[in-house]
KOLRO-346826 format. One record per residue (C-alpha): residue in one letter; z, y, x. Coordinates in steps of 0.02 Angstrom, whole numbers. Layout:
N
 residuo      Z      Y      X
       a      Z      Y      X
...
This chain:
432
 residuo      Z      Y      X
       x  -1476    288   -320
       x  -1320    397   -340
       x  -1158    314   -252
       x  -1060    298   -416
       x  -1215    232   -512
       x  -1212     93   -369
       x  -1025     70   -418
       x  -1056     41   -589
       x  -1202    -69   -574
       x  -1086   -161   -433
       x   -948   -183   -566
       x  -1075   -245   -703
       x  -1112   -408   -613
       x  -1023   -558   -622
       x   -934   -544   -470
       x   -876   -363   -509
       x   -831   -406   -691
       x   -716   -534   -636
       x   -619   -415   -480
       x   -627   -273   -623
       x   -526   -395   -748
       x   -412   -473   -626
       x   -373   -288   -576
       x   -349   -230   -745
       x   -227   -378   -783
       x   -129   -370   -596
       x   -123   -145   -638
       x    -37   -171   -813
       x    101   -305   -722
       x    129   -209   -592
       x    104    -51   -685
       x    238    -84   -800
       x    349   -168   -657
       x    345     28   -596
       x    298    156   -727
       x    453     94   -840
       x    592     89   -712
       x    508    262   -664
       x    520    312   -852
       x    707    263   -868
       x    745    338   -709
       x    799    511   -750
       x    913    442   -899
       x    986    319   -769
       x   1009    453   -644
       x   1110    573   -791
       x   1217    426   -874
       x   1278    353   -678
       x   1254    497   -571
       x   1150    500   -397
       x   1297    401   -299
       x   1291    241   -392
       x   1096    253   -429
       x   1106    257   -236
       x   1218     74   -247
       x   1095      2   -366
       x    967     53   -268
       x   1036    -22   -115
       x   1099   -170   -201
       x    912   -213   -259
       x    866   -184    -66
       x    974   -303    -36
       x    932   -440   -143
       x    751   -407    -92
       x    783   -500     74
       x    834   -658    -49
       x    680   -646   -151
       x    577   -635     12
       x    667   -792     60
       x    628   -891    -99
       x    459   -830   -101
       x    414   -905     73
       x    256   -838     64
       x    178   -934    -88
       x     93   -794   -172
       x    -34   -799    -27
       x    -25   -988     27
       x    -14  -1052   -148
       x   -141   -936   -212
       x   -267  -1009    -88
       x   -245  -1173    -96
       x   -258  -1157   -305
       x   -402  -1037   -293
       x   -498  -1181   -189
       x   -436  -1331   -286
       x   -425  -1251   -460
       x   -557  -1383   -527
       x   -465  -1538   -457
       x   -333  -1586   -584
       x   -241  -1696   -495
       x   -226  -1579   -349
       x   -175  -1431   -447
       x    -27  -1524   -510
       x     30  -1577   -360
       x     22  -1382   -299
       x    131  -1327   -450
       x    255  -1438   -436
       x    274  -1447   -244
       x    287  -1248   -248
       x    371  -1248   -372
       x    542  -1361   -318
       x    535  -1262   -150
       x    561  -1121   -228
       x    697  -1182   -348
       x    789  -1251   -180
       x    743  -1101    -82
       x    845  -1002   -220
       x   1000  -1129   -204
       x   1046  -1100    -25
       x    998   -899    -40
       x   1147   -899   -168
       x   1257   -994    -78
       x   1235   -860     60
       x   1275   -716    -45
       x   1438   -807    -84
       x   1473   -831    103
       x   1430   -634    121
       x   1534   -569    -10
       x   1659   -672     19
       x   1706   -634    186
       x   1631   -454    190
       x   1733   -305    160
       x   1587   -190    129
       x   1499   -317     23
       x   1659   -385    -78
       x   1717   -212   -141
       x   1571   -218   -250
       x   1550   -387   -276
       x   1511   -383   -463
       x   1370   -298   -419
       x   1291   -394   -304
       x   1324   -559   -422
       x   1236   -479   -561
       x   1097   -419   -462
       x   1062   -587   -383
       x    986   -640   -561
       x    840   -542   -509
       x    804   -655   -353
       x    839   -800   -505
       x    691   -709   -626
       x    565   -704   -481
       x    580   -868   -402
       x    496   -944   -601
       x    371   -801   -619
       x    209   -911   -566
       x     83   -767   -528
       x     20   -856   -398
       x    -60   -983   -501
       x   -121   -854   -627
       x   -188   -776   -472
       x   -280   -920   -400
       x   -376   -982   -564
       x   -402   -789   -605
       x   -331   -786   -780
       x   -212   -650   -760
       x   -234   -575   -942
       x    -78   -705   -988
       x     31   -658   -872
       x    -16   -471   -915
       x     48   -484  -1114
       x    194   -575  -1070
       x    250   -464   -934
       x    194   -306  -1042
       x    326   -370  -1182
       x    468   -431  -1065
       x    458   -249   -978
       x    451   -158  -1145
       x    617   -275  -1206
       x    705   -225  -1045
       x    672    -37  -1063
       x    736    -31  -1209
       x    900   -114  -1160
       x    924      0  -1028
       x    927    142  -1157
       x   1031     29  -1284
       x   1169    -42  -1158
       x   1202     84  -1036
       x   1278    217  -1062
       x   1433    258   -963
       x   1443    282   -754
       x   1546    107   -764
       x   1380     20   -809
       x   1309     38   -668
       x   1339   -149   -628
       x   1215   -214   -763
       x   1068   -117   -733
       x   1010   -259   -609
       x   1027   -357   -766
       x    918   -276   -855
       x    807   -262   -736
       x    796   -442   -715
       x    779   -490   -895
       x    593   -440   -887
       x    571   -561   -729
       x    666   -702   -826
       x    595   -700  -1009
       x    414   -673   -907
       x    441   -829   -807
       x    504   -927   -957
       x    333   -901  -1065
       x    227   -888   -912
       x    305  -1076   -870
       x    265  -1117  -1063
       x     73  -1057  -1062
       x     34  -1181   -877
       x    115  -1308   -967
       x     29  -1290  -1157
       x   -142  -1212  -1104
       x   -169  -1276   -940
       x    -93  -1426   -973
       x     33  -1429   -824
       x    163  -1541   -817
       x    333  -1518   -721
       x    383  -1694   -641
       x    476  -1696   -469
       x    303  -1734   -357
       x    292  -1890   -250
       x    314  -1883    -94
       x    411  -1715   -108
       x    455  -1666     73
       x    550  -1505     75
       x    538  -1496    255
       x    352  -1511    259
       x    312  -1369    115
       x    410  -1262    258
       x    306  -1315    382
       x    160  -1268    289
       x    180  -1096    259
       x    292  -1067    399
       x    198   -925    496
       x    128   -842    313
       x    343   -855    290
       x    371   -751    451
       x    249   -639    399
       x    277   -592    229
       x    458   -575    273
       x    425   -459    413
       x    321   -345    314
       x    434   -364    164
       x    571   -362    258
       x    521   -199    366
       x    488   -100    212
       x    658   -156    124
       x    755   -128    268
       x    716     62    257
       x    837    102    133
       x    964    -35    162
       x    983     31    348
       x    977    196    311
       x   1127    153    177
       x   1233    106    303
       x   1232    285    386
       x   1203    408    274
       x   1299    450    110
       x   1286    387    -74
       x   1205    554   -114
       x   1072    548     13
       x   1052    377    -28
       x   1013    407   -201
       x    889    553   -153
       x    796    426     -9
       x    780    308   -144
       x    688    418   -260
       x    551    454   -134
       x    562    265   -109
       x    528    203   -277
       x    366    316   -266
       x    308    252   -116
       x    348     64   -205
       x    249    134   -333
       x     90    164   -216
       x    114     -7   -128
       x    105    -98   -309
       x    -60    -28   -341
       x   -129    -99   -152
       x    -60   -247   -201
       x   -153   -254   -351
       x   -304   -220   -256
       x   -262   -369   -132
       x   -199   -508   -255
       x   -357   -456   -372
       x   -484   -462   -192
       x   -393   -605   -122
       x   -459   -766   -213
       x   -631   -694   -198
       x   -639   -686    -29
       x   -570   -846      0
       x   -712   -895    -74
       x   -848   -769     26
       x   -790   -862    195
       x   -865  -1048    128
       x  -1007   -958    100
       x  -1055   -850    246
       x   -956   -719    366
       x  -1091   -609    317
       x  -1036   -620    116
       x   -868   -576    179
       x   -926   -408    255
       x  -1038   -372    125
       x   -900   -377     -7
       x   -764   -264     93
       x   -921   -157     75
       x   -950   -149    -84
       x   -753   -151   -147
       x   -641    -96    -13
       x   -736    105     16
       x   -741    156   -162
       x   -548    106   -177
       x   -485    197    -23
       x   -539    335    -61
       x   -449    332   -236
       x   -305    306   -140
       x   -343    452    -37
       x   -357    560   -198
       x   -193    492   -272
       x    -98    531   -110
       x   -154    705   -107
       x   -105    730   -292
       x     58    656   -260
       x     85    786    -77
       x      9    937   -198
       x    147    889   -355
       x    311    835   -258
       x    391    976   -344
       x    379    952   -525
       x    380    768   -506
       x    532    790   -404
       x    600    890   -571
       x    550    772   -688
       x    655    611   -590
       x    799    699   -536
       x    802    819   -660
       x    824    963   -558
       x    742   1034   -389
       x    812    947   -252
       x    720   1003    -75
       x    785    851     10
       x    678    739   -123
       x    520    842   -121
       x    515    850     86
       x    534    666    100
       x    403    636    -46
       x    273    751     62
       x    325    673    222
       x    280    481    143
       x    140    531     31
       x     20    478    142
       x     65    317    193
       x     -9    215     67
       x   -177    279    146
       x   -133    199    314
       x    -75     37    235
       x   -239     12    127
       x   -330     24    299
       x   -278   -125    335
       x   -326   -238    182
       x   -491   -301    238
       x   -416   -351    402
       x   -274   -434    352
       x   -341   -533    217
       x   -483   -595    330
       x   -361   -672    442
       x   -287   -730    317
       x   -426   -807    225
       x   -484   -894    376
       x   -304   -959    389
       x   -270   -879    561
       x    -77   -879    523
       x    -15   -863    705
       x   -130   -697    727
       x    -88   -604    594
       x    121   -668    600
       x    110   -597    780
       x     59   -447    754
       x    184   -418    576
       x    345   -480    677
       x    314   -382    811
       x    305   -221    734
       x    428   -273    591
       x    577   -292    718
       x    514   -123    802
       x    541    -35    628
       x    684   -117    626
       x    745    -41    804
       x    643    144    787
       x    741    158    605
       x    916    104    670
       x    907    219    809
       x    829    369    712
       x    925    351    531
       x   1097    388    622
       x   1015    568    697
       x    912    616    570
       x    963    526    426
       x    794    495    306
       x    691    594    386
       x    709    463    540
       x    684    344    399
       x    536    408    340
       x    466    424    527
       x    496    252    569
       x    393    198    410
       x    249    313    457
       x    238    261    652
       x    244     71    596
       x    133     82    470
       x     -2    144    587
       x     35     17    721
       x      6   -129    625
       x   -145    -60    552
       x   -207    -39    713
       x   -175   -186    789
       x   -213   -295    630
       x   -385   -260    689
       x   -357   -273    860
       x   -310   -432    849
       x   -464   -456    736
       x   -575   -418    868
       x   -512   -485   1016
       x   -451   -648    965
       x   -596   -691    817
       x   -753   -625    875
       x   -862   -697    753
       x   -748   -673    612
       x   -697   -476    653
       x   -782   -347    499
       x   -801   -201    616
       x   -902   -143    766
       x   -782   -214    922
       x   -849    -56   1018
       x   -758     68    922
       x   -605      4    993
């Protein structure tokens, strides 16, 4: 039997139907969370120029660290827990609604921060409308409850109502601005899509899944913290490594670099949504190979995690082969800077995807303190390598610094695999 007439007869069954919709549903979100912005780009870049495209862009780096914050982690803790209770009313109501308030508090104190930092920041303050404005998208993603879509598997609502929000926000964008002083609201914009999506996502738990929104007894915001405290740490570093990039590199290098960094960035963003489509639509099924067997855990990577890597592969070597004309196409013009740093990162989404059957096997078996070891460590070196190679060599030291991390915590994802879970590692320990 050929290999891609086992592929089709592997997405035929059940199983393979219901990855192959959850996909479909995640790659519309996220694709329109990408391909849009990626559309308006090159008006955006022509009304406001490369400088402040390079402050928005460093603004939304910025706020990322916020949304991190309020996120705490839920989209993989709350996704499990929903994905293995999702029959037990009772219990799934209690998951919404503690998640839920945490969030809404989490999102509290990260604005009362950004007042303390603008306030008493110089570099911060003397854009401070900025920064306001673009805190409303850290507001539109703390209500946006994929990971309960996630863990029943009925992404198909999410994916209309995210499809229309995007559409509504493009649009905008066109409508709205149109001088270099505008530059301010684009973070609006961009954050209408997150709000109206979290608005009718909120409506369709609460009129089709019948989900009410009470404040849950026994709330203990102290204990939800404890609970996802090490997934926390390591979602942060990992989100936090890769958003640090272009905020460190911001505060060496110019507006103009800036603004061409960013544009290799937002490709690279691009790449990372589609493995995280590929995670978040894997994820809740493999929860659910580890009550089974080990062995049903290894057989799926099998089956799933080949054929996808080497799409990736494919795509990466597109994107090295056509840095040029897509370089044209964003910026409008051919800017060597762009199309080097493009090349340089085009292949890091390949060593990233390595690591998805190892990280969400510790993760699945709930080994928190493994895989948060191994994602702080090498999150605080980027951190380090990047701050003392963006000040020499500007984003190419950037780009370095993603590419030599990258590969380390691939590596020692399954490292730490093998040599502290045994039974649970998916490879052969003696290839290490």
């Amino acid at each position: 039997m050929s290999y891609f007439t086992k592929l089709r007869n592997t997405l035929q069954e059940t199983e393979g139907k219901t990855i192959l919709n959850n996909f479909f549903s995640l790659s519309v979100i996220q694709g329109t969370n990408f391909i849009l912005p990626l559309i308006v780009l090159p008006y955006l870049i022509k009304v406001i120029g490369l400088e402040k495209f390079g402050l928005v862009a460093f603004a939304q780096a910025f706020m990322s660290y916020f949304i991190i914050f309020t996120d705490y982690g839920f989209n993989l803790t709350a996704t499990r827990e929903i994905a293995t209770n999702k029959d037990n009313d009772a219990k799934l109501h209690a998951i919404v609604n503690n998640t839920l308030l945490t969030k809404i508090i989490l999102c509290v104190i990260s604005f009362l921060v950004l007042l303390l930092i603008v306030s008493f920041s110089p570099y911060f303050s003397q854009y401070s409308s900025l920064y306001y404005w673009a805190f409303l998208l850290v507001a539109g993603q703390v209500f946006i409850p994929t990971w309960f879509f996630q863990g029943i598997e009925q992404m198909k609502y999410l994916t209309y109502i995210n499809f229309v929000a995007k559409i509504i926000f493009t649009i905008l964008i066109f409508i709205l601005i149109t001088k270099p002083a505008d530059f301010i609201y684009v973070p609006v914009m961009y954050s209408l899509g997150n709000i109206i999506s979290g608005i009718l996502a909120l409506g369709i738990m609460y009129k089709k899944f019948n989900i009410r929104f009470i404040y849950p007894p026994g709330f203990s915001f102290i204990e939800q913290l404890k609970k996802g405290w090490y997934v926390f740490i390591s979602n942060f570093s990992i989100n936090a490594y890769i958003n640090s990039n272009l905020f460190i590199l911001g505060l060496f290098a110019s507006n103009i670099v800036l603004g061409y960094y960013s544009i290799a960035d937002k490709i690279l963003y691009a790449f990372r949504q589609i493995l995280n489509v590929f995670f978040n639509a894997t994820y809740p099924q493999a929860c659910q190979k580890i009550l089974i067997n080990h062995f049903e855990l290894r057989r799926f990577y099998r089956k799933y995690f080949y054929p996808f890597l080497s799409l990736i592969f494919l795509l990466c070597l597109a994107l090295f082969i056509l840095a040029e004309p897509l370089t044209i196409f964003l910026s409008g013009r051919n800017v060597p800077e762009i199309i080097f740093a493009i090349r340089l990162l085009s292949f890091v989404p390949v060593i990233t995807c390595l690591n998805i059957p190892a990280f969400q096997t510790l993760l699945a078996y709930n080994f928190q303190k493994s895989y948060m070891t191994v994602l702080a460590s090498f999150s605080i070196f980027n951190i380090l390598l990047n701050l003392l190679l963006a000040p020499i060599f500007s984003m190419t030291g950037t780009a370095i610094s993603i590419i030599v991390t990258e590969t380390f915590i691939t590596a020692g994802l399954y490292v730490v695999l093998v040599m502290r879970h045994k039974e649970q590692t998916i490879i052969n320990p003696r290839i290490l």
